[in-house]
C-alpha positions in Angstrom: 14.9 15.1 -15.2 11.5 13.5 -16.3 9.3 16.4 -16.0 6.8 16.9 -18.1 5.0 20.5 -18.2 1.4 20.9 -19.9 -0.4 24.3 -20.6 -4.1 24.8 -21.3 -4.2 26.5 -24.9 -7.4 28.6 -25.7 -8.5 31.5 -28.2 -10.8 34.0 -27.1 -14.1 34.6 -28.9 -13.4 38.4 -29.2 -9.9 37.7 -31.1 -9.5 35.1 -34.2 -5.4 35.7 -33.9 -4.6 35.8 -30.3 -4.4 32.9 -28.7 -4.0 32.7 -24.7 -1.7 30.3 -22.6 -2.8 29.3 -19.0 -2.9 26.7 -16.3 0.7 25.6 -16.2 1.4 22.6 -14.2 4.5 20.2 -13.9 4.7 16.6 -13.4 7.4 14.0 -12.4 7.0 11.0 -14.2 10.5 9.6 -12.9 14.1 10.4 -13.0 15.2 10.5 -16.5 14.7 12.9 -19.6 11.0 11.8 -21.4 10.4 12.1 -25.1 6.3 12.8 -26.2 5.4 10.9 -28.6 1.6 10.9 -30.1 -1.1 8.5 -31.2 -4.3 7.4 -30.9 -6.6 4.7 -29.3 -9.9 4.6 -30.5 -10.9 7.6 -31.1 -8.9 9.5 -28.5 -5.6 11.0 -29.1 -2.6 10.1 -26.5 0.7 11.1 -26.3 2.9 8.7 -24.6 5.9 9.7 -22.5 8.7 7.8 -22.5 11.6 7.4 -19.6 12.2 5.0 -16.8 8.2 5.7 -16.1 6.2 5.4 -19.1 3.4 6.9 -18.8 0.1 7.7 -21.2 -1.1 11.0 -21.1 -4.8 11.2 -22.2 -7.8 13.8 -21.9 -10.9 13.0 -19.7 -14.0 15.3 -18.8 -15.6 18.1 -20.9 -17.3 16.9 -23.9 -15.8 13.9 -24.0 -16.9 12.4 -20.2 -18.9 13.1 -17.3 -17.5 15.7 -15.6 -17.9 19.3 -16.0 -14.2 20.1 -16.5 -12.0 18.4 -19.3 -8.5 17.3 -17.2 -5.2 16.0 -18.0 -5.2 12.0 -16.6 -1.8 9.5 -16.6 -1.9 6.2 -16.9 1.2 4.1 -16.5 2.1 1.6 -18.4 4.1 -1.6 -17.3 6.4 -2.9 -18.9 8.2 -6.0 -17.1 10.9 -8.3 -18.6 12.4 -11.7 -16.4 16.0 -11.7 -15.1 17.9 -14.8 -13.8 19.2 -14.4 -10.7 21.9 -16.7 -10.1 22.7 -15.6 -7.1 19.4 -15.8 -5.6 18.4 -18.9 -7.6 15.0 -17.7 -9.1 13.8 -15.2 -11.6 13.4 -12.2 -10.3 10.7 -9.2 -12.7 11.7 -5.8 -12.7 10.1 -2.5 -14.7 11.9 -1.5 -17.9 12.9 2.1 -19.2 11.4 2.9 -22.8 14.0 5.2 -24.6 12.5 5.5 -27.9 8.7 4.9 -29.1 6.9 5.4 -32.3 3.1 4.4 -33.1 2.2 2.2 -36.6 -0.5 0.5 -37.4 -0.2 -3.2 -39.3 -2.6 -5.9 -40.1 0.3 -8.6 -40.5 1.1 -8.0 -37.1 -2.0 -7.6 -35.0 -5.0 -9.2 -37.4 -7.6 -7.6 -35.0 -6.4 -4.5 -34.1 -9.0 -1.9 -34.7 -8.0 0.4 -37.8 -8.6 3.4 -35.2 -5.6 1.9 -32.8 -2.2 1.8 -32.9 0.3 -0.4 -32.2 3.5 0.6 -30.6 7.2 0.2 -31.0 9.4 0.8 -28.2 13.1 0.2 -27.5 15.1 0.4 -24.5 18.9 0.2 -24.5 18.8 -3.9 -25.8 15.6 -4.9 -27.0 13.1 -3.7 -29.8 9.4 -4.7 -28.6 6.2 -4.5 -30.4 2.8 -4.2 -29.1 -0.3 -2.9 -28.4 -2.4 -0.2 -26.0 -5.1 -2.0 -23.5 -8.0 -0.4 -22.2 -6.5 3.2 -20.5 -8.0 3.2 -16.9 -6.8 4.4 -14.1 -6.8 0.9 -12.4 -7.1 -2.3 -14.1 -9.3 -5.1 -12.4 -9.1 -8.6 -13.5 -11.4 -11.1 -12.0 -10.6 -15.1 -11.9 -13.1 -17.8 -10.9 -11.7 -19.9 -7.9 -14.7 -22.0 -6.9 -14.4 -21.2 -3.6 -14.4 -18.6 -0.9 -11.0 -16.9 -0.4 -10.2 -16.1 3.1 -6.5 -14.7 2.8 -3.8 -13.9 -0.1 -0.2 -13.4 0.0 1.9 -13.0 -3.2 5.8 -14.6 -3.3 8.0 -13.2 -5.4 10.7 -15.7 -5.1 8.1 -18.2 -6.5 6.4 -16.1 -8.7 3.0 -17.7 -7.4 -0.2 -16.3 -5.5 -0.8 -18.2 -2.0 -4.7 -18.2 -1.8 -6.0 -19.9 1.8 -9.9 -20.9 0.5 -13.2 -22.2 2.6 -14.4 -24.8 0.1 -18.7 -25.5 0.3 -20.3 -28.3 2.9 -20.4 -31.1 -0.4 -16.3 -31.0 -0.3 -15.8 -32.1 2.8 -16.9 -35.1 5.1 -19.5 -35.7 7.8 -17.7 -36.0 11.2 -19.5 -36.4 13.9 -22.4 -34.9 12.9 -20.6 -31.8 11.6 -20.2 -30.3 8.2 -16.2 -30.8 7.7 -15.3 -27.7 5.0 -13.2 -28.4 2.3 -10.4 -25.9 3.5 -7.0 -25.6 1.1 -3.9 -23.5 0.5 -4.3 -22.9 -3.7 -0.7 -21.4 -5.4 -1.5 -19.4 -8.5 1.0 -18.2 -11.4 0.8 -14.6 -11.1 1.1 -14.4 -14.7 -1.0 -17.0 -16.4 -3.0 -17.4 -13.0 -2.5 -21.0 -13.8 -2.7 -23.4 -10.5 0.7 -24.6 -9.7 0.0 -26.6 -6.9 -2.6 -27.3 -3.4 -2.3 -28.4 0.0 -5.9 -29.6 1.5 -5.9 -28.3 5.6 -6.5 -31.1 8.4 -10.3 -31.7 8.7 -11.9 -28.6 11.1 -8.7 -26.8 10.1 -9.0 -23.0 9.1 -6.4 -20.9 7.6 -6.1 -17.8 9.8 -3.2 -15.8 8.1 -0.7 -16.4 5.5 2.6 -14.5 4.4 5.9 -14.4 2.4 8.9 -13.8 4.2 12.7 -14.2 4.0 14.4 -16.4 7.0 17.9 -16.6 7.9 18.5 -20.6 8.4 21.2 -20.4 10.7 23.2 -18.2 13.4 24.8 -16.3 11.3 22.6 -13.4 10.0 24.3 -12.4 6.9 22.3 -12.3 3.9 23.9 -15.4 2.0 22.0 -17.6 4.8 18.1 -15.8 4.0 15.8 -18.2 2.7 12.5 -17.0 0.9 9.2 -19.3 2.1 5.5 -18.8 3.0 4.4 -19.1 6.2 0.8 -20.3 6.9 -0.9 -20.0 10.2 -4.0 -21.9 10.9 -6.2 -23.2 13.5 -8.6 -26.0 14.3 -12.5 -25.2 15.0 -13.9 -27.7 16.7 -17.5 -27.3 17.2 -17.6 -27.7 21.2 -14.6 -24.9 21.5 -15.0 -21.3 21.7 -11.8 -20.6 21.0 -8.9 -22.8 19.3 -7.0 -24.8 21.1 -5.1 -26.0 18.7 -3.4 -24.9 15.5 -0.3 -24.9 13.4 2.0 -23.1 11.2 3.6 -24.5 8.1 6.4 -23.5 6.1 6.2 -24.0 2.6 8.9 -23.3 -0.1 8.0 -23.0 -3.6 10.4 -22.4 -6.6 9.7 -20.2 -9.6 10.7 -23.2 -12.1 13.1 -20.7 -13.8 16.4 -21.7 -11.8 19.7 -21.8 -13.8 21.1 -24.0 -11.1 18.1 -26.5 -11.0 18.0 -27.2 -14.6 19.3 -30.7 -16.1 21.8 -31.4 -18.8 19.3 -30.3 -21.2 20.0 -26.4 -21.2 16.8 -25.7 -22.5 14.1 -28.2 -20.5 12.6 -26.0 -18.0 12.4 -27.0 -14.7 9.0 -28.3 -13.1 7.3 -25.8 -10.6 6.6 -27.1 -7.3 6.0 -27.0 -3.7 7.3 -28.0 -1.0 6.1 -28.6 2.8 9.4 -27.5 4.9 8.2 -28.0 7.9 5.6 -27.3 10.7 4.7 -26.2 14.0 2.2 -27.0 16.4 1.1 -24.7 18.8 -1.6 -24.4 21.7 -3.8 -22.3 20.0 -5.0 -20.5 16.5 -1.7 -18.7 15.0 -3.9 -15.2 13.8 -0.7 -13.2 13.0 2.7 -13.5 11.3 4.8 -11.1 10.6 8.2 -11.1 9.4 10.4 -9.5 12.0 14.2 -8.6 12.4 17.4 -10.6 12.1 15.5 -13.4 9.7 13.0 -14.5 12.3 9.1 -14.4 12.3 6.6 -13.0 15.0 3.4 -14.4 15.6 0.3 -14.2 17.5 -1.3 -17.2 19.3 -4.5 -16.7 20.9 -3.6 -14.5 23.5 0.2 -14.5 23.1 3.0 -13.5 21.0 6.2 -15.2 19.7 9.4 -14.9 18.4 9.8 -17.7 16.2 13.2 -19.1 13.9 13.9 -21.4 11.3 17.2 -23.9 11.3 17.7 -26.0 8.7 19.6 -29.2 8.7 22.2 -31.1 6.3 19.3 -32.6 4.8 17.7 -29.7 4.6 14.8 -30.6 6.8 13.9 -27.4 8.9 13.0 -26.8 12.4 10.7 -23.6 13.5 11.3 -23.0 17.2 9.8 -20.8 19.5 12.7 -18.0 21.0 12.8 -17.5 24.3 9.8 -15.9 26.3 6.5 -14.6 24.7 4.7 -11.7 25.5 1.2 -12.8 27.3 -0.8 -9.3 27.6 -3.8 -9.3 25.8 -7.3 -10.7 25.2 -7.4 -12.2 21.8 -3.8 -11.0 19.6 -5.0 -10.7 16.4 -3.0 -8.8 14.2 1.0 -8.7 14.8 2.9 -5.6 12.5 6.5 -4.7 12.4 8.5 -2.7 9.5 11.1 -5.0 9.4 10.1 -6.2 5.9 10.5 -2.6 5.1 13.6 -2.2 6.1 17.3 -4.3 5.9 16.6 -7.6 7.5 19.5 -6.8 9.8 19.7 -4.9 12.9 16.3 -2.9 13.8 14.4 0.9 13.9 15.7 4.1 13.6 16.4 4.5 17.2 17.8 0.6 17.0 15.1 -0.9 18.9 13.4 -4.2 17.4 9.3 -2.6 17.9 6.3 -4.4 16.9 2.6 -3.0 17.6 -0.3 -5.7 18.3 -3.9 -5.1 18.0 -6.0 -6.7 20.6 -9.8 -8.0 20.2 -10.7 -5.8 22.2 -8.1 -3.6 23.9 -6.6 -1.7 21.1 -3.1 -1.5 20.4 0.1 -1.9 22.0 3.3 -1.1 21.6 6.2 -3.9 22.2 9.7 -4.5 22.0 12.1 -7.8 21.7 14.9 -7.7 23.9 17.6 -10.0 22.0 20.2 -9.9 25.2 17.0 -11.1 27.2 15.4 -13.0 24.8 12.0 -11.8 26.2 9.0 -9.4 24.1 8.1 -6.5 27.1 5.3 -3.9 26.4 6.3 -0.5 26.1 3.0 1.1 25.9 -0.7 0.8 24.6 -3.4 2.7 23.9 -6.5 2.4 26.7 -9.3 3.1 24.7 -11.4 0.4 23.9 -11.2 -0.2 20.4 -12.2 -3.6 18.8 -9.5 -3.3 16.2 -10.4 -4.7 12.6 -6.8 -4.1 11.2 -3.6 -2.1 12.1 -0.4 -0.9 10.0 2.7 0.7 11.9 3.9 3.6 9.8 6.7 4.6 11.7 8.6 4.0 14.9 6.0 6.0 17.0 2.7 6.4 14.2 0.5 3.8 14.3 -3.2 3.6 12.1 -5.8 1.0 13.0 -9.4 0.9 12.3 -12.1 -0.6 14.7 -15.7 -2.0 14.3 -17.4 1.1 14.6 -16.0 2.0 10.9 -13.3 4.6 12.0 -10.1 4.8 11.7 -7.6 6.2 14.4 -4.0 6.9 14.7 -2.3 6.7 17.4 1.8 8.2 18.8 4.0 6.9 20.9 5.8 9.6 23.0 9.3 8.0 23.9 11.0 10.8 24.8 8.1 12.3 27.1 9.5 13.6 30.8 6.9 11.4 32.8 6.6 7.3 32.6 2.7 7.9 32.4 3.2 9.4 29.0 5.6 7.4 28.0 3.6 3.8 28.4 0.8 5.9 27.1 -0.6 5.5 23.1 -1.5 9.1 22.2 -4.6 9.0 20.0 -3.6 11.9 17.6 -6.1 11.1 14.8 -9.8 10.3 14.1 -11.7 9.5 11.3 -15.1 8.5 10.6 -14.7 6.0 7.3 -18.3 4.6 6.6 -16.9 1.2 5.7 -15.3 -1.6 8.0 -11.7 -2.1 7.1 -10.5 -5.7 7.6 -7.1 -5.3 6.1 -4.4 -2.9 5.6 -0.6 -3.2 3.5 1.9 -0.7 3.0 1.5 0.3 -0.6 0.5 1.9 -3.4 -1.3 1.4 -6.6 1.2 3.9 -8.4 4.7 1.9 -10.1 7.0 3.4 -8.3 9.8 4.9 -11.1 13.3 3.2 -11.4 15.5 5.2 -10.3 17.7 3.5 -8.4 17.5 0.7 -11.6 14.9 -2.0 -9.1 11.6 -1.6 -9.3 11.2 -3.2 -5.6 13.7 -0.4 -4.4 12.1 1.3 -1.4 13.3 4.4 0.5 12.8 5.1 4.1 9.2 5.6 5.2 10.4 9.1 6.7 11.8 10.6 3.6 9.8 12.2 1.4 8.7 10.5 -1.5 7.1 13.1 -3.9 7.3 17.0 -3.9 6.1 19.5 -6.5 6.4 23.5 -5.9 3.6 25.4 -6.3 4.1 28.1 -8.7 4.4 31.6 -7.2 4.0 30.2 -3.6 6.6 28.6 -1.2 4.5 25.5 -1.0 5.6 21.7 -1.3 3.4 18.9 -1.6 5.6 16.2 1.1 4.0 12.6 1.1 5.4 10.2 3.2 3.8 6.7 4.1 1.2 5.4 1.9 -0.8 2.5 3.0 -3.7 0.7 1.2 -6.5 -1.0 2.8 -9.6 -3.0 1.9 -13.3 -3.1 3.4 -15.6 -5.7 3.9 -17.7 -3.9 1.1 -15.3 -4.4 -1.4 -13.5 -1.2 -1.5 -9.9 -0.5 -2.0 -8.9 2.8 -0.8 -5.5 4.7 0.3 -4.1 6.7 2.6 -1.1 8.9 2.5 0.8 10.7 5.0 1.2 14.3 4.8 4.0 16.4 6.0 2.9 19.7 8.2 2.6 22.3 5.2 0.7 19.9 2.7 -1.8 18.5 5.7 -2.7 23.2 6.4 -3.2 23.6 2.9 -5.4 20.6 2.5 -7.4 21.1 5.6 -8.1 24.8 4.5 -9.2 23.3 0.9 -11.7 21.0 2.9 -12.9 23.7 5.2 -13.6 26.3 2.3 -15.4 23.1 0.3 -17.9 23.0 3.6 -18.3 26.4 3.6 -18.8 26.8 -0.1 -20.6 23.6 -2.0 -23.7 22.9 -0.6 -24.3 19.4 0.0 -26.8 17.1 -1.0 -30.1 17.3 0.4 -28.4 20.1 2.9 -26.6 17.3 4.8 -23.4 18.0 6.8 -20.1 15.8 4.9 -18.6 17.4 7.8 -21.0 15.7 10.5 -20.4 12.4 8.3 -17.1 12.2 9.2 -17.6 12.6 12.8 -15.5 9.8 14.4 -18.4 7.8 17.1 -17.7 4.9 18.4 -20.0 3.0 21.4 -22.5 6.5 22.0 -18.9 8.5 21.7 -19.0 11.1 19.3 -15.8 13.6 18.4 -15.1 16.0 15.5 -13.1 14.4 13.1 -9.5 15.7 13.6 -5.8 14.8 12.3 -7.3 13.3 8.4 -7.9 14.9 5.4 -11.2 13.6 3.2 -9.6 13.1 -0.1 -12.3 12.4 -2.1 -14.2 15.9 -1.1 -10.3 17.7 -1.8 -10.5 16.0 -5.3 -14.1 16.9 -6.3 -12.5 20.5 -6.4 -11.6 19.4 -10.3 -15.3 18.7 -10.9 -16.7 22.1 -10.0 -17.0 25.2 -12.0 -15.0 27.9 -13.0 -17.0 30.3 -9.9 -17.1 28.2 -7.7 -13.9 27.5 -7.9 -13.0 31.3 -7.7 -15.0 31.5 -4.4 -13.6 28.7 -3.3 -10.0 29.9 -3.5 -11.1 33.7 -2.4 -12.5 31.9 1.0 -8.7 30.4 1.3 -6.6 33.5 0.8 -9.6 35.5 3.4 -9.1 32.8 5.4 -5.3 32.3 5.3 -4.3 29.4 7.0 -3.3 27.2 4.5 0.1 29.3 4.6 0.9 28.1 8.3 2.5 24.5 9.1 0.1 22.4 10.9 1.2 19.1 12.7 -2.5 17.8 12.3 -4.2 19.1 15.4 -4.4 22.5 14.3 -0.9 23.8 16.1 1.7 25.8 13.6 5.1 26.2 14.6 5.6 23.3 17.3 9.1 21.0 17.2 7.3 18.6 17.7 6.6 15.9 14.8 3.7 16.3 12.5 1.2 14.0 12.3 2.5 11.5 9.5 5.6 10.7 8.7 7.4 13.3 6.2 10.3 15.6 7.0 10.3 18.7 5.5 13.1 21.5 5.2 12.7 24.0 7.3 12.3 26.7 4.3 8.9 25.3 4.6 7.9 26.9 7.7 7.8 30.2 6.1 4.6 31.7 5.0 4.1 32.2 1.1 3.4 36.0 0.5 1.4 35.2 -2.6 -2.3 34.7 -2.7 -3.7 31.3 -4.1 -4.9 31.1 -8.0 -7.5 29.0 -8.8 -4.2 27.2 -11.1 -2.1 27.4 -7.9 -5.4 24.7 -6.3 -5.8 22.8 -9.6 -2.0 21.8 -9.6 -2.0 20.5 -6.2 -5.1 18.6 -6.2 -4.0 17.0 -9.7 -0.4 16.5 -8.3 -2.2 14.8 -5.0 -4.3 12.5 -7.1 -1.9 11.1 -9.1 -0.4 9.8 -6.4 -2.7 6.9 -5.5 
């Protein structure tokens, strides 16, 4: 079932024959049976585990690193092969299972492998491969020159090609009037070879403002033979006597992977020439700051203060159309950012509850909740949240959970109430979630850094943001560890970071982790993490409530055998981490939990058991591999 189960091995210094077996703890590293299979890099040993999830299993810590405690780290390797897709017309990647493996080492293969590494041989169900180890990190960072400032990024997997919008310096463009024209473009990258395939230079004063992939149906029939995949650019010109845009455009742009069975000439084996392609374009009265793809193959977008429902038709000729569909939504100050799940979910139909929701973050007045009324063909606000938060970036979770993160460097989370008695709370934004962060976010993307294992046999296979995604019992206690959303976001200091929803018993158990690390660890230079993380905003300040700090949970691994003891005696004394807690401290309520997981109701049930120091190390372990 693609478990694999480690034990700590150690023999005491009193006894030369006894040897002691300890820390148990069980990981999933996907859905089908694994095979261990040892070897070395450098001077390290490995073992690598095989399965629809390979994955390399190495030691870090003691001796070896910088941390006080040696630990069990995986690394997953990826593996990706191209398919044709004839149906879709483009080659589409997906992960590959690894059935067998076995390590050997051979100059006539690899002339500068180090004689301390090993190759590898591994074989799924058709094809033998042979290869080599990379570095082993945790994350892999690989940095290409562009020669300009990038302002946005958007990857297309139908065209197997990075969309980069860049600024280019004062020397590329042209003196107008006096004013510096920048040298602004639209750059597509291979996303293999990083290779450029192709650029479109902007308008002079033209800016890129957002850029995405998306799937549109061309015509009125929304079944899926009539979805289209293109990127849609939205920009805007800044002309030096306007404060705001009054002008901008979007363009549609279709690029092909240059892999198409049906493009190819009589020569089966000439491959096809990548290009792009300039659909179409729209003008519009204003800077286009958001798109997003929304339901039934059609786009929303945000122009200055507005927002629209925008669809693509494409002639005989294939010469496309974007329109505008029926009547916008005019409610805000500046829209900035525009988010829907409806390119996490079936492009057909709409949410859960069969409403088509969108949330948009305002300059200046937060976020809103808003709804498209097909019959009507008009967007109508359904709520919004009345604080004044300059919003930097926003990310709908669910239906009714919303995260955004504002200029003050906190992040907040806010619930919509639609099934509240009165029509105050029900136009009402609930804020139940604060967070001081330390960094500005500018950008946030429903993700995670972790492959995701093949088990439904694609890689790009994604279940239900409400289901739980991961869950591993805590031996001797009735514990689960429930994740539901995960969301990735980026600051303007460079940092990549992630954050994970927690279902009700996983959120008490973490929160009593976090409160015995205040009360146990002193801090640096006796300064309060816990007044650190104090959400204020604008003279404002508020505990921080609803978010757990992972980074203090995972520094648990660092510490020392007592400490850790004390540690885990504070949380049995204590004994909270055995209730279910919704995020606001309340155990027992119908009402949902703070993020998004659903847990059985076996869960509610207090473990009888004390916590083990074991019991703390699995969790925190199971948590961080994770992200």
């Amino acid at each position: 079932d693609g478990k694999c189960i480690s034990f700590g091995v150690t023999r005491p210094e009193s006894s030369s024959e006894e040897w002691l077996v300890h820390s148990r703890k069980e990981v999933s590293l996907g859905t089908q049976g694994i095979h261990l299979v040892p070897f070395h890099h450098g001077a390290r040993a490995c073992v690598l585990a095989t399965g629809d999830r390979p994955t390399v299993v190495y030691l870090t810590g003691g001796n070896s690193g910088s941390n006080s405690n040696p630990k069990l780290c995986y690394s997953t390797i990826s593996l990706t092969v191209e398919d044709d897709d004839e149906d879709e017309g483009h080659a589409s990647h997906r992960n590959i299972s690894v059935n067998v493996a076995t390590p050997f080492r051979s100059s006539l293969l690899f002339s500068s492998t180090n004689k301390n590494n090993s190759s590898l041989c591994v074989a799924d169900e058709n094809t033998l491969r042979l290869g080599m180890i990379d570095d082993i990190q945790k994350l892999h960072v690989t940095s290409y020159k562009l020669g300009m400032t990038p302002r946005r990024i958007a990857h297309h997997e139908a065209g197997r090609v990075y969309c980069v919008g860049c600024i280019g310096g004062a020397g590329e463009g042209a003196q107008i009037g006096g004013e510096a024209n920048m040298g602004n473009c639209v750059r597509f990258f291979d996303d293999s070879t990083f290779e450029e395939v192709n650029r479109i230079d902007l308008e002079p004063f033209e800016m890129i403002l957002d850029v995405t992939s998306v799937s549109l149906c061309t015509s009125s029939n929304s079944s899926g033979d009539n979805y289209k995949p293109y990127i849609l650019i939205g920009t805007a010109y800044s002309y030096p006597d306007e404060d705001e845009p009054s002008q901008g455009r979007v363009l549609v742009v279709e690029c092909n992977s240059g892999e198409s069975s049906n493009l190819k000439s009589d020569s089966e084996d000439e491959m096809v020439t990548r290009c792009v392609r300039h659909v179409t374009q729209m003008p519009t009265r204003g800077g286009v700051y958001s798109i997003t793809p929304f339901y039934g193959g059609t786009v929303m977008i945000t122009v200055n203060s507005k927002t629209h429902l925008c669809k693509l038709s494409l002639g005989d000729n294939e010469i496309g159309e974007l329109k505008l569909v029926g009547a916008g939504h005019h409610g805000h100050m500046i829209s900035l950012y525009c988010k829907s799940l409806a390119g996490e979910r079936s492009s057909n139909g709409g949410s859960s509850s069969g409403k088509q929701l969108a949330i948009v973050g305002d300059l200046m007045r937060s976020i809103s909740l808003v709804e498209y009324l097909p019959k009507h063909q008009v967007i109508e606000e359904l709520a919004r949240d009345y604080n004044a938060n300059f919003c930097t970036s926003i990310e709908m979770l669910t239906d009714n959970i919303y995260l955004g993160s504002e200029n003050f460097a906190n992040l907040f989370v806010l619930r919509h109430n639609a099934d509240a008695p009165s029509e105050e709370a029900r136009v009402r934004l609930d804020t139940i979630g604060e967070y001081h962060l330390g960094e500005m976010v500018n950008t946030m993307k429903l993700g995670s850094l972790v492959m995701p294992s093949n088990a439904g046999g694609s890689s790009s296979a994604k279940s239900d943001t409400k289901s739980k995604s991961d869950k591993s019992s805590f031996e001797g206690n009735a514990i689960e560890v429930a994740v539901g959303s995960q969301t990735l976001f980026g600051t303007v200091d460079g940092t990549i970071g992630s954050i994970m929803g927690l279902g009700g018993s996983t959120f008490a158990f973490l929160g009593c982790l976090q409160r015995a690390i205040f009360a146990v660890v002193r801090p640096v230079g006796d300064l309060s993490h816990e007044r650190h993380r104090h959400y204020e905003a604008d003279g404002r300040v508020r505990p921080s409530r609803g978010f757990i700090d992972g980074d203090l949970v995972e520094c648990f691994l660092d510490l020392n055998r007592p400490t850790m003891e004390r540690i885990v005696k504070w949380m049995n004394d204590d004994g909270r981490w055995r209730i279910r807690d919704d995020g606001s401290g309340v155990s027992g309520q119908s009402q949902q939990n703070l993020m998004d997981t659903e847990e059985d109701d076996s869960s509610d049930s207090p473990a009888q058991n004390n916590l083990s120091v074991e019991d703390v190390l699995t969790a925190v372990e199971e948590i961080s591999m994770l992200h």
